[in-house]
N, C-alpha and C positions, 0 to 999 in steps of 0.2 A: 467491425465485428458485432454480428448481436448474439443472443445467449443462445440460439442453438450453434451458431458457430464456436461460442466459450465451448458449449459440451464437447463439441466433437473433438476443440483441442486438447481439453481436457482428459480424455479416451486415448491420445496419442501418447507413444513410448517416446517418438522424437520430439520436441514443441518447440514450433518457431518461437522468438520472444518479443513477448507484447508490452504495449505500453497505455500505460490508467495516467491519465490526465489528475492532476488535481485540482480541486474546485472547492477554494472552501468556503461554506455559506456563512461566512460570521468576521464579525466586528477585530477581532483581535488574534488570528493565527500568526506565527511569527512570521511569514512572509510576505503572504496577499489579503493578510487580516485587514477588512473593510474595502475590498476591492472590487469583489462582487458578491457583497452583502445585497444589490439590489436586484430584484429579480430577473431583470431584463437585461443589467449587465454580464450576470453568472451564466445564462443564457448563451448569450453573445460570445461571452469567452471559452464555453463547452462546445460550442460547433466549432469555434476557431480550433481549437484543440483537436477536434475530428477530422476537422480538413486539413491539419498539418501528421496526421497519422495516431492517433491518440485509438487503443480499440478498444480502451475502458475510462467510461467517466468517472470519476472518485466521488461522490459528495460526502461533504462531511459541514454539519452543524453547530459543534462545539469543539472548540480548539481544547488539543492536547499537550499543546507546547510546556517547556517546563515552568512551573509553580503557577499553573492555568487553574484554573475553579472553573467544577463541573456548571450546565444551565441546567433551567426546567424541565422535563417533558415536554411540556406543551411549547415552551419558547425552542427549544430544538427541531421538534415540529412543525411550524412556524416558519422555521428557515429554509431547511431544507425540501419538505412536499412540495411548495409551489414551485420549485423549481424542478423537480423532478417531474412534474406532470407537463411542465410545459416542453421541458426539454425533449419528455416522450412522444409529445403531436410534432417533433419535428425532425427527428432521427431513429432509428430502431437501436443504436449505440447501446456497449453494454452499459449500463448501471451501476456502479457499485455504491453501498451503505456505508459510511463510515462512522460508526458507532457503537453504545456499548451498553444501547439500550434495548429490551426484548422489542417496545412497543412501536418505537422510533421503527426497530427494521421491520416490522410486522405493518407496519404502515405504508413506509419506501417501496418493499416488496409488491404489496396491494397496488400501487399507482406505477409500477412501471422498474423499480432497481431488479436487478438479477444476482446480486452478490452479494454478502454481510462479509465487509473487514473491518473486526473488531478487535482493536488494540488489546483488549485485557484478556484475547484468545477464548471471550465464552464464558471467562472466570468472574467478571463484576454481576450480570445478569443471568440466573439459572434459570430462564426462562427462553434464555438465547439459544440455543440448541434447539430448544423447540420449534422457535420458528424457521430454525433450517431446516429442520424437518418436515415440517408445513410443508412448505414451497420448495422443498426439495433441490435448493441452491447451493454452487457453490461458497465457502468461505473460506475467509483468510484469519489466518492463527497467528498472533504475534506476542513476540516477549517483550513484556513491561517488567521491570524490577520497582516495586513500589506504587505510588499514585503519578500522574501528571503534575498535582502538586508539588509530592516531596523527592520523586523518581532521580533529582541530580544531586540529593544532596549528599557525597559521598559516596557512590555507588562502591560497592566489593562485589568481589568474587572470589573464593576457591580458584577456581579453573574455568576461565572464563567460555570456552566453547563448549566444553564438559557440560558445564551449568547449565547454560542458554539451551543444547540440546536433550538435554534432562528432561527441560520445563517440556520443553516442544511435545517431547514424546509421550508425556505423562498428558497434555491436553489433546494431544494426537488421539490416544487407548483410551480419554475419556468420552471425545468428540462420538468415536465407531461404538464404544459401548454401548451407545445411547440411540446407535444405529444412524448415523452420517456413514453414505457411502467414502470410502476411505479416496475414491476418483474425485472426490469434488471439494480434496483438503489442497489447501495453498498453503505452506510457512514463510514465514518472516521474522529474522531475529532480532529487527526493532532499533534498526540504528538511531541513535539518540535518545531511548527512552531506558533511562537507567542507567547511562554508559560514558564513560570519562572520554576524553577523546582522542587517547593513544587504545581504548577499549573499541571504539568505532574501528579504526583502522586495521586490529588485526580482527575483529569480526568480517571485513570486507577481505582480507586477502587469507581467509581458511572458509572462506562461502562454501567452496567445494565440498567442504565437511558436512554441508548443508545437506547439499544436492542429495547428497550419498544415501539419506532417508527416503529417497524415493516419491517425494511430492515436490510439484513446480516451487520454487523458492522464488519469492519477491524482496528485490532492494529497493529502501524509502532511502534512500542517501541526498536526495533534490534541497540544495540550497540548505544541508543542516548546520549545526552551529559550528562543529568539528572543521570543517571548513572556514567558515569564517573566522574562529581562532586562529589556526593556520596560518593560513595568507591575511590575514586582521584587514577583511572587505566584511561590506554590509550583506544582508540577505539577498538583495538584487545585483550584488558581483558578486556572485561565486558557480556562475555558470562554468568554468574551464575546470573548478574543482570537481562538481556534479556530475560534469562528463568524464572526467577522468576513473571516479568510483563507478562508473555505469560500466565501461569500458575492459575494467579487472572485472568486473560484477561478470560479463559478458564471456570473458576469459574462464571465469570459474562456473561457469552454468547457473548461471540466475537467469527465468524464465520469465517473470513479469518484473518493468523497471516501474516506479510511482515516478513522475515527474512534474515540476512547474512546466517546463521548458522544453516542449515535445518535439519542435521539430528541429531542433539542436539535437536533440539528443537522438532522434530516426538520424539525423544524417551521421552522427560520432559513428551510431550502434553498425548503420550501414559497411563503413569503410572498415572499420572493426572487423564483421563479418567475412569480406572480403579477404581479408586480410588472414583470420582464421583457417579461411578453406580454401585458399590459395594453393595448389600443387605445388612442391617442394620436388625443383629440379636441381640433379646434380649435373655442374658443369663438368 
């Protein structure tokens, strides 16, 4: 997929559902932190990803895992352009920014991304908005409760879908005020960022409560910790867990999946599918 293909899906009332690879350019994310830190492996591991069905690249420069400390500018920079540039002489693939900083996406943009998904939904950088308006890009809105830093430490809530959809809708009317076409919002309600892990799982199974605001809904559920609490595996087993929250995700209308693990996950999302639109005969 490349981004006049994002638009056109984007314009659709039906939407197949896509999936954003993730790539993280940095030393310490909780999964593939230091994996393709180098340029030419992050590379390497973004086309794999394309040719296992991936129709968005994720990059992202500074890890948001929980009690993570933000980088520099220039060292987030740093990470992520050279990779984006290279990956763009070798695929027209979508792009996405994962970031939470105006200049970072204002930069990505310039060299080749088509997306800004920003964890803090637009709310750490007030200059972020602006550059989706620049470049007239899709983005992704996500709830964070707190910092990356202190986001797990005790998370509450009121009413936890109540809340989470609050937030959404309150950066939703701030996004269009400021004139973001309202076609080119994504939500995301931020599994694991701010969230206990009986909080993860019924955010996953009232998704539908989601959908119901009328914007593609993306699940980050790939390899989170809630998981590996769970079933007590490391980050690198808990693939059956990630396909199984894709799979409810896919039952409750979530439009874009984020995954380590792509073509695990085309093949679950596949049979799944089938399985959805299966004709229901009476014997």
């Amino acid at each position: 997929m490349n981004s006049n293909h994002l638009n056109d899906w984007l314009s659709k009332k039906q939407k197949q559902s896509l999936l954003m690879g993730i790539l993280n350019v940095t030393p310490d994310s909780f999964s593939d932190g230091g994996h393709y830190f180098n340029k030419n492996s992050a590379v390497k591991h973004a086309l794999k990803m394309v040719d296992e069905g991936a129709d968005i690249i994720d990059i992202g420069g500074e890890s948001t895992k929980p009690f993570s400390d933000s980088v520099s500018l220039d060292e987030e920079l740093s990470r992520v352009l050279p990779v984006i540039e290279a990956l763009r002489r070798e695929t027209d693939v979508c792009i996405s920014i994962d970031t939470t900083k105006s200049e970072v996406a204002n930069q990505a943009l310039k060299v080749g991304a088509s997306i800004i998904n920003d964890v803090s939904a637009m709310e750490f950088d007030k200059d972020m908005v602006d550059i989706a308006l620049k470049f007239d890009c899709p983005i992704v809105l996500m709830h964070m409760k707190g910092l990356p830093k202190n986001m797990q430490e005790n998370p509450q809530y009121s009413s936890l879908i109540s809340d989470i959809i609050s937030y959404l809708n309150t950066r939703i009317d701030f996004v269009i005020s400021k004139g973001v076409d309202r076609k080119k919002i994504i939500i995301d309600p931020g599994i694991g960022f701010g969230k206990s892990v009986e909080n993860n799982f019924e955010i996953i199974n009232n998704l539908n409560k989601f959908t119901k605001l009328g914007y593609p809904v993306l699940l980050g559920a790939s390899r989170k910790s809630f998981i590996g609490i769970t079933l007590d595996v490391p980050e690198d087993d808990r693939i059956e867990g990630s396909l199984a929250a894709n799979v409810i995700g896919l039952q409750k209308g979530v439009s874009v999946f984020r995954v380590h693990d792509v073509d695990q996950t085309r093949k679950a999302l596949t049979i799944a599918k089938k399985i959805l639109n299966s004709q229901q005969y009476i014997s």
